[in-house]
Each structure stands twice: as C-alpha cells, then as structure tokens.
N, C-alpha and C positions, 0 to 999 in steps of 0.2 A: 504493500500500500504506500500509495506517496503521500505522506502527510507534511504541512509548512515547518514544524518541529523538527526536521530531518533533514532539513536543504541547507548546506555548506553553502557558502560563498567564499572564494581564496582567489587569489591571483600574485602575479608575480610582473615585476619590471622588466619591462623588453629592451636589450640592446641595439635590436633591429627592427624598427617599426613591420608588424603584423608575424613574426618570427617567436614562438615561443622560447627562451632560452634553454640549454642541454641542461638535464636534471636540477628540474628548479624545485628552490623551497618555497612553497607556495604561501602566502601571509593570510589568515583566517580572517575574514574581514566579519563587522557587525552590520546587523539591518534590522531593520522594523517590514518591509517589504523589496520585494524587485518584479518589474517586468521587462527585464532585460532580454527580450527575448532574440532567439532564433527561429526565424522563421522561413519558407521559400514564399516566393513568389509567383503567383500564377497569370496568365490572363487566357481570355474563352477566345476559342475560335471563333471567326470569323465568316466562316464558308457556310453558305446556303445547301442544305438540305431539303429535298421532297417533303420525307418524313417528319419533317418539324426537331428533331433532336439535334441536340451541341454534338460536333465532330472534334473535338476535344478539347480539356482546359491543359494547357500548354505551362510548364513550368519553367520562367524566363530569367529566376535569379534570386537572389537568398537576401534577407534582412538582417540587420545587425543595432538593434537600437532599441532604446527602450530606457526607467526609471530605476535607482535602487535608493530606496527611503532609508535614510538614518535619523536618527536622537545624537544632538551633539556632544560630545565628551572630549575629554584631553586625548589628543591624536599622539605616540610618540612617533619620532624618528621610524624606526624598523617598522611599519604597520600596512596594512591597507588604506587605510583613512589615511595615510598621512600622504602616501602613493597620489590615491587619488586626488586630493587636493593641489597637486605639482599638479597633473593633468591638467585640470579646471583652469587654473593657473598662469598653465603654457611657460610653467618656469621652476626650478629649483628654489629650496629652502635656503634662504641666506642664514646658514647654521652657525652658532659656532660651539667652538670647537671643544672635543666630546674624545674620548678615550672608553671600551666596553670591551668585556671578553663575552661577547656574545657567539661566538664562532666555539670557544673551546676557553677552559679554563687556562690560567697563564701562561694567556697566549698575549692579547696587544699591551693589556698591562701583565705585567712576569714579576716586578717585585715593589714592595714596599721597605723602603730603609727607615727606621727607628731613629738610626744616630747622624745619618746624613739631612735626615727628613725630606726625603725625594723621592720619587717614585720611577723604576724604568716603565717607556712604554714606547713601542712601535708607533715610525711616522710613515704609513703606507694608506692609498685609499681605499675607502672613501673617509678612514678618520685620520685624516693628513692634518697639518697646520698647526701650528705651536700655543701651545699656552704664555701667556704674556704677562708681564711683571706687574701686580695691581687687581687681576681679576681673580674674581671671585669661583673657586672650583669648588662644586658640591662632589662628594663620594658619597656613593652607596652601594651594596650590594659586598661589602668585604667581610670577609669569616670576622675577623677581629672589631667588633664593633665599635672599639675605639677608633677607628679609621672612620668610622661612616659620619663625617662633620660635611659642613664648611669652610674652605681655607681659603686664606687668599697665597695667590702667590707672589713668589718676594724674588724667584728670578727663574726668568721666563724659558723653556725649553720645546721643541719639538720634540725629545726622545728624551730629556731628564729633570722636568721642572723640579723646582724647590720650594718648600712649604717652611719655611724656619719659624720656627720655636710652636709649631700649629700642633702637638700631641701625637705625630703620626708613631707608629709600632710596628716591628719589624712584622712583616707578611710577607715570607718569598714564592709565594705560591697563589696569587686571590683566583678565586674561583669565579665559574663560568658568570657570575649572576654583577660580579665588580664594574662599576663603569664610574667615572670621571667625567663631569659637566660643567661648561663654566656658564654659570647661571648671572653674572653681578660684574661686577667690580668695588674694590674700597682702598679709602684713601686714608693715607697716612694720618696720625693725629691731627688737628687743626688743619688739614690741609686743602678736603673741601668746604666751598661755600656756597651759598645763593646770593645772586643780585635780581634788580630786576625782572630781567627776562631771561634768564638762566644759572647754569651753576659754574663757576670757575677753579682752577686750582694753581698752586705754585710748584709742586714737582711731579705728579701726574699728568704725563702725555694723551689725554682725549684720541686721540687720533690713531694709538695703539692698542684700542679696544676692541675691534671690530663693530663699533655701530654703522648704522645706518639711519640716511635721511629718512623722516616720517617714523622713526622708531619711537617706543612707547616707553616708558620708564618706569618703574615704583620704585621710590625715594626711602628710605628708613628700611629698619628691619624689626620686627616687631622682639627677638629672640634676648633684644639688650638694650640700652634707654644710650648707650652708648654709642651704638650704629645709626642713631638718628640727628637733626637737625631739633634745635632747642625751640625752635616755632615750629608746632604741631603741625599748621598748613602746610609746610613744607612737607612732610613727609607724605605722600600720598601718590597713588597709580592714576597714570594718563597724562603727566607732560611727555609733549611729543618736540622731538630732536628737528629743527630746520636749520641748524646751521654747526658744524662740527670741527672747532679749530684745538691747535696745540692743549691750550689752559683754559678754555671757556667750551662748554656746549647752550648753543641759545635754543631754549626751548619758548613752546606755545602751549596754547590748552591746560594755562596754570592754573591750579583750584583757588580757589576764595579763600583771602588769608595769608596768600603767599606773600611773601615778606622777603629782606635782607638777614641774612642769618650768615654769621662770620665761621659756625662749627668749631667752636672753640674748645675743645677739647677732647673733641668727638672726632670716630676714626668710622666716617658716614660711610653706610652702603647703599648702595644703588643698582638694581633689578632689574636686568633686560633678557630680552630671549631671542627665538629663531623667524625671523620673517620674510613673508611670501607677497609678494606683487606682476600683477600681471604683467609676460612677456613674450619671447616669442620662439621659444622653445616648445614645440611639442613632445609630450610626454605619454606612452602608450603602455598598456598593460594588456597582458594574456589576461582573459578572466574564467574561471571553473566554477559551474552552477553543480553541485554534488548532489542525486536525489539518495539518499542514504539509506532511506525505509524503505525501497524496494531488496527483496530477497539477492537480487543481484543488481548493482547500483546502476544508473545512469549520470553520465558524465558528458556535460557542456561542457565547451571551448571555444571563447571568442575571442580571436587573435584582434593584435591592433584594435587596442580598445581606449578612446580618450573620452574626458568627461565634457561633453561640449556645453552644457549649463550647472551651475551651483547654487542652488536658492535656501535660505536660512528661514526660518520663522519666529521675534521672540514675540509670545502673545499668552498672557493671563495666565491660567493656571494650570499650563502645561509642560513637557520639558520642549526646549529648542530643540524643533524639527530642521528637517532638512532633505534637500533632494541630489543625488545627480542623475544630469540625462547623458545616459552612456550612447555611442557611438561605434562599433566594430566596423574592419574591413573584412571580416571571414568568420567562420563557425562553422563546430562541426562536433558532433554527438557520436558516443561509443559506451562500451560496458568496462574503459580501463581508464582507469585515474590518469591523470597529466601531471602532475606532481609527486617528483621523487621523496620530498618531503612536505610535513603540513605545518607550520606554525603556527602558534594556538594564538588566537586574538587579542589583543589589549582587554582591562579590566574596568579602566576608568571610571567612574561614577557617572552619571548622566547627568547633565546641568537644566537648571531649569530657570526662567524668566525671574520671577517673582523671588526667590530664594537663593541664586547664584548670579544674578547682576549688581554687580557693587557699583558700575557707573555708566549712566546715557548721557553722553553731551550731546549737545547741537547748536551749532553757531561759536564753538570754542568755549562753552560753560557750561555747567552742572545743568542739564534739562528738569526741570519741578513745574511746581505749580503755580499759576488753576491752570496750565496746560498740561495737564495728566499726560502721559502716552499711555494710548492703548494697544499697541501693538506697534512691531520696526519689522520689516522684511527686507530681504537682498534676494538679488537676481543674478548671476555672472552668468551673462551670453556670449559664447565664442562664435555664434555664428558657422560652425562648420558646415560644409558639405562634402555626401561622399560623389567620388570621381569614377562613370561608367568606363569600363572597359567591353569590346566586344569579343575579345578574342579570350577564352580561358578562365576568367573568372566568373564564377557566381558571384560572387560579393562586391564591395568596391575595391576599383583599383588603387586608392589610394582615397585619403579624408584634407580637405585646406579649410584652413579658419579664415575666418574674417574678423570684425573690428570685436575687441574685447570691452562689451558695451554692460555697463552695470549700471544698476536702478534698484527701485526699491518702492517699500510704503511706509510713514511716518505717521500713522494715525493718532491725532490727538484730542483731548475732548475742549470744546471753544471758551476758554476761559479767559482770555482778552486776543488783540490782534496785533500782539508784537511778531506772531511768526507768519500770520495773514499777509500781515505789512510785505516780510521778504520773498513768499509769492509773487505779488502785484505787481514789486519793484522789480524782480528777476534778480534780486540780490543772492551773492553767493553765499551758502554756509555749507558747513561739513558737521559730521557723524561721526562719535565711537562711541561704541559699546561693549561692555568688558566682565564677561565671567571670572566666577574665580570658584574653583572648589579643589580641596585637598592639598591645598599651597601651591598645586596648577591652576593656571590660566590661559586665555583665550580673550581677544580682542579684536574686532573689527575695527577701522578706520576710513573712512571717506573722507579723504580731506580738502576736497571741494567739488559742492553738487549744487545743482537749483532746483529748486519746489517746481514743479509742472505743473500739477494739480492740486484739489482740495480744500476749493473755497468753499464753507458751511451752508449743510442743509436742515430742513427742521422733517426730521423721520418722522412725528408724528405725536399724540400726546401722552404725557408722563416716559418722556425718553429726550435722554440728553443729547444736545446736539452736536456735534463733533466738527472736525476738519479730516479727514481724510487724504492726508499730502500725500502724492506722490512725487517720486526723485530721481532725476537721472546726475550719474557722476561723469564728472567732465577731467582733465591731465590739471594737476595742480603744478604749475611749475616750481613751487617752491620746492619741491621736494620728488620731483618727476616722477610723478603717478597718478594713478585713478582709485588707488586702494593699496591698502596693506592688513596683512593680516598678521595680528603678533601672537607666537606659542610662549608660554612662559613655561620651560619645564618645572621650573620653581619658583616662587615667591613669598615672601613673609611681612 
C-alpha cells in the first residue's frame, strides 16, 4: 500500500546539470506535501475516422515540475533545504568558515592541543578558508565537553588556528559529530564602540571578517553582561552593514535607543552568519520520490532539478509555511534506489509567526502599532523555462531563467496613513523579518521595495478594515541586491 507516511524525499547536488552524480549520499529532505510530479505527455490524434473513434493518443514527451510544501526551520549547511535554497537563489551561501568531521571521525579536524591551545585541521574543499584573528568560533560536537564553548580566536590559521588562554583540553582524536563554526566576532577590551551610524574600532581590522554588504548583525551576547555594550539599545539583532571599512562598519536599521556607547571595559561581541542573495548561478539537484510502503518500493528520479519559485508565509497562528516550484529536465521510475547512501534529515524545530518573530521592520524601524501586521508573504520568481529539443529527448533539453523578480504581501490592519502615504507617493521602503529559535536564526531582508497595492476597503460590518499592500522588490544599490537572506547558525 502507498501511504503519505512512507514517501522519502532525498536528493543530492549535481556537478553536471541533469547528471546524477556516481554513488551519491542522498540528503533526506523535510515536507509537509509535494507534487513534484513525473508525468508523460500525451496528445489525441488527429485523423478522421468512419467509425467515429480516436486513432490514437500519441505520447509526445514527459513533464518534470510541480510543488514541495515545507514548515520553515533552521536549514544547516549539509541539508536539503539548505541545497534547495542555493537553487531558488541561483547562487551559493556566502559561508563562512566552518571546520566538521562529518565525512569520518579525525578526519578535517585530527586534534585538539590543551597546552598549545590550537586545534589541527585540514584546509581542502568545500571547508577551505582560514579562521581569522578576532572571530568568534563556536565548537560543538567534541567527546571532551570542555571543548564545546565559544572562543575567539587570537591568531588566525587555515590548518592551525589558536584559541589562547580559551580552556581548550587535549582531544587527539574528536569524533565524527566535532565541527568548528565561526559564528561572531569580538573585540579586545574597550576596543569596540558605537557612534552614530555604526560601530568603530582601534585594533580590529572590519575588513578581515568576512562580512558582507546588507548583512545583518546581533550586537551583545546575552551569556555575560561583559560581551555587551552598557546602553541596552545597542545590543540588539537587525543593524544591517552598508558600508564596510578598516575601523568603522556603518550600519542602518538601528533600533530605538541606539546611542554612542565608548564599550568601556567590555570585550563586545557581535553575531553574524551565512548569506544568500540572488544570482546567476544555477544550481540543480537529482531528486528521489521513495514510495517505501509498497512491498517492493518505487523509486522517482528527477534529474536536473532547480527551484524556479520560493514563497514564505508569516501569518497568525501558524508555523511559517513555504513552497518550492520544482523544475526537472528528465525522470525516470524503477524498483532500485539511486542512492548509494541516505542521510537522515535535519531536526530543527519549526518556527512559527506569532512565537519565533523577534522582529518586523519596515521603512528601516520596528513595525507596531495601530498598524498591526496581519500577515508578510514573499515570492522568489526565476522565471525559468524548459528548452524543447526534437531529436532524443523526452524531457527538456535544457531549463534558462529569467529576471529574478520578488514581491510579496504586507497586510496591515488601517490604523493611521503613514504607510498609505508611501503607497500614493511611490516612496521607497524595505523589509526584515527575523526568526529566532534555539539560538538559531533566520532573517529575511528586502532592502528596497514599493507598495503597488493596498489602498483600504470596508469588508463589511463589525470587521476591521485593513490595507492589504502589496510589494515588489527593486536592486538596492546601496548594497547590490534585491534581497538577502541571513542563516544565523548561532546566536545569543
């Protein structure tokens, strides 16, 4: 019997668009639904008959497209979700940089020194790139659970950073589950501060961190009263990075309160993570539909497969849904699995509107009230189309995108007409919205859209009357985008 209870969903990253790769480990991916179907193609003959009956339905080529519904959670690194999302995307994770013995126990990290306080660890890809003198590296996952902190580090390495005086314990062996993340950065005693419109420093090099324009911040750490900034305002998630030099980063989207703060004896940390903006890579995955409660299984296969739309939902009292509309150039059904191995899927908790949004801005400030929101959607359209071939293929010969056009709904209940106003004017403002649960996070960005629609109507009596915005997002030059998506793998 095929029951929904039973249907895997996995796939795996292609290095050759529409090419499954040799014995791949397929990643268990989550869903709430899919109609990702395969399907052929038919059309009816044409030819006249006496007898009035069809001279045949003629099968002229095979489908490859269709939905798969998620509930949002923290996506990591190695995932499905996270895969897909590059897809959607049309671009890699501007990551950084992460050390895991996910492949085999002391393997990329091999040892931990106690009296050197350093750790070896291989610089080969995909976790290449050096850890940097300042940032902030979480450990988790080491037998000795004295390792499993925060540290920062004090001198920077690709194959042997150093952690001085941070507690580390001999470990020459960490096992498969160890990985190394740099979540942060922090700065010397008194070193950082806030001005104005950003935060400066005097021996901290900004520019050796790995951020990026549009990137998102949380300021403080909640774990010591010493990691923060002595004006409360200051410590807080969502100033966002426009401009990125030696001793200053100038940021935006500063909360209420934000002040001049000197950090005077405080040795401030600061929270960043891995983000995603649309470009012009595309990104293609095998995908395996597994029916598993049949006595002998059935097994989909859709090569070349990208996510040509992404749509988000936060709305009342449900968790953040979500779609992708998949895309394939081929498929093809049998009774033997396509993966050499399965990868069990992330765990994540599911986030939801009402109880994991710590913050909505819009127009660069805290969104409240009497403009309630009653719900935020997003839309990422890649506009793909697949490309016929005559000769050989059922499927498409190939898939191209077009303009990577996002929009959305802003629905709010009509409590004055300051956001009416920037409707009517065509005045620009921007979006973020920012989950957070289990000291992961998640953050959308739109940082410059205009209202299309949503001038109030009256639905009727004893019912509130709303605005309804709609929004499309336009290239912000400040920060060359249409959007950014920020992963926090950690936060405090």
């Amino acid at each position: 019997m095929t029951q929904a209870n039973r249907v895997r969903l996995s796939g795996v990253d292609e290095t050759t668009f529409g090419t499954l790769p040799a014995s791949p480990a397929m990643l268990i991916g989550r869903m709430n639904s899919e109609g990702f179907a395969y399907r052929p193609e038919f059309t009816r003959s044409e030819e006249i008959r006496s007898d009035r009956m069809l001279a045949d339905l003629i099968k002229v080529g095979e489908a490859n497209a269709g939905p798969i519904a998620f509930e949002l959670s923290f996506m990591p690194w190695r995932s499905l979700a996270s895969q897909l999302w590059e897809s959607a995307f049309f671009s890699r994770w501007i990551s950084q940089p992460y050390r895991d013995n996910f492949a085999g126990a002391d393997g990329v990290i091999s040892d931990v020194d106690g009296t050197g306080q350093d750790v070896t660890v291989t610089n080969s890809a995909p976790q290449d790139g050096a850890f940097v003198t300042g940032q902030l590296v979480r450990f988790t996952g080491f037998t000795n659970a004295a390792n499993n902190a925060k540290r920062k580090c004090t001198t920077g390495s690709a194959t042997n950073p150093v952690f001085a005086s941070s507690g580390l314990v001999n470990e020459p062996a960490p096992p498969v589950t160890a990985r190394m993340k740099v979540v942060g950065f922090e700065g010397a005693t008194g070193d950082l501060a806030t001005v104005a419109d950003g935060i400066t420093s005097s021996a901290l090099d900004f520019t050796t961190l790995g951020l990026t324009l549009g990137q998102e911040l949380k300021i403080g750490d909640a774990d010591n009263a010493v990691y923060n900034f002595a004006t409360a305002a200051c410590n807080a998630r969502g100033p966002r990075v426009i401009a990125i030099a030696a001793n200053k980063i100038t940021l935006d989207n500063l909360p209420t309160g934000w002040g001049v703060d000197d950090g005077s004896g405080k040795t401030i940390r600061i929270f960043y993570g891995d983000v995603l903006k649309p470009g012009l890579t595309r990104i293609s995955t095998s995908i395996e539909r597994a029916f598993l409660g049949q006595a002998t299984p059935t097994y989909v296969l859709q090569k070349g497969a990208i996510a040509n739309q992404l749509s988000l939902s936060y709305a009342g009292k449900t968790p953040v849904s979500g779609s992708f509309e998949m895309m394939a150039l081929t498929g093809a059904q049998g009774t033997v699995a396509n993966g050499a191995a399965y990868v069990a899927a992330p765990t994540n908790r599911v986030m939801a509107p009402k109880a994991h949004v710590g913050r909505l801005a819009e127009n660069g400030a805290t969104h409240a009230g009497p403009n309630w929101c009653r719900s935020f959607t997003f839309q990422l359209n890649n506009g793909a189309v697949p490309l016929d071939d005559i000769v050989g293929v059922l499927g498409a010969a190939d898939i191209v995108e077009g303009e990577a056009a996002i929009s959305g709904g802003f629905d709010c209940y009509f409590g004055d007409n300051s956001i009416l106003t920037r409707l009517f004017n065509a005045t620009p403002t921007n979006f973020s919205i920012a989950t957070t649960l289990d000291n992961q996070g998640l953050t959308l960005h739109i940082p410059r859209a205009i209202l299309s629609d949503g001038p109030p109507t009256t639905p009727g009596k004893n019912q509130q009357v709303a605005t309804p915005f709609a929004w499309e997002a336009l290239l912000d030059p400040l920060v060359g985008t249409n959007c950014l998506f920020n992963r926090f793998e950690y936060l405090n």
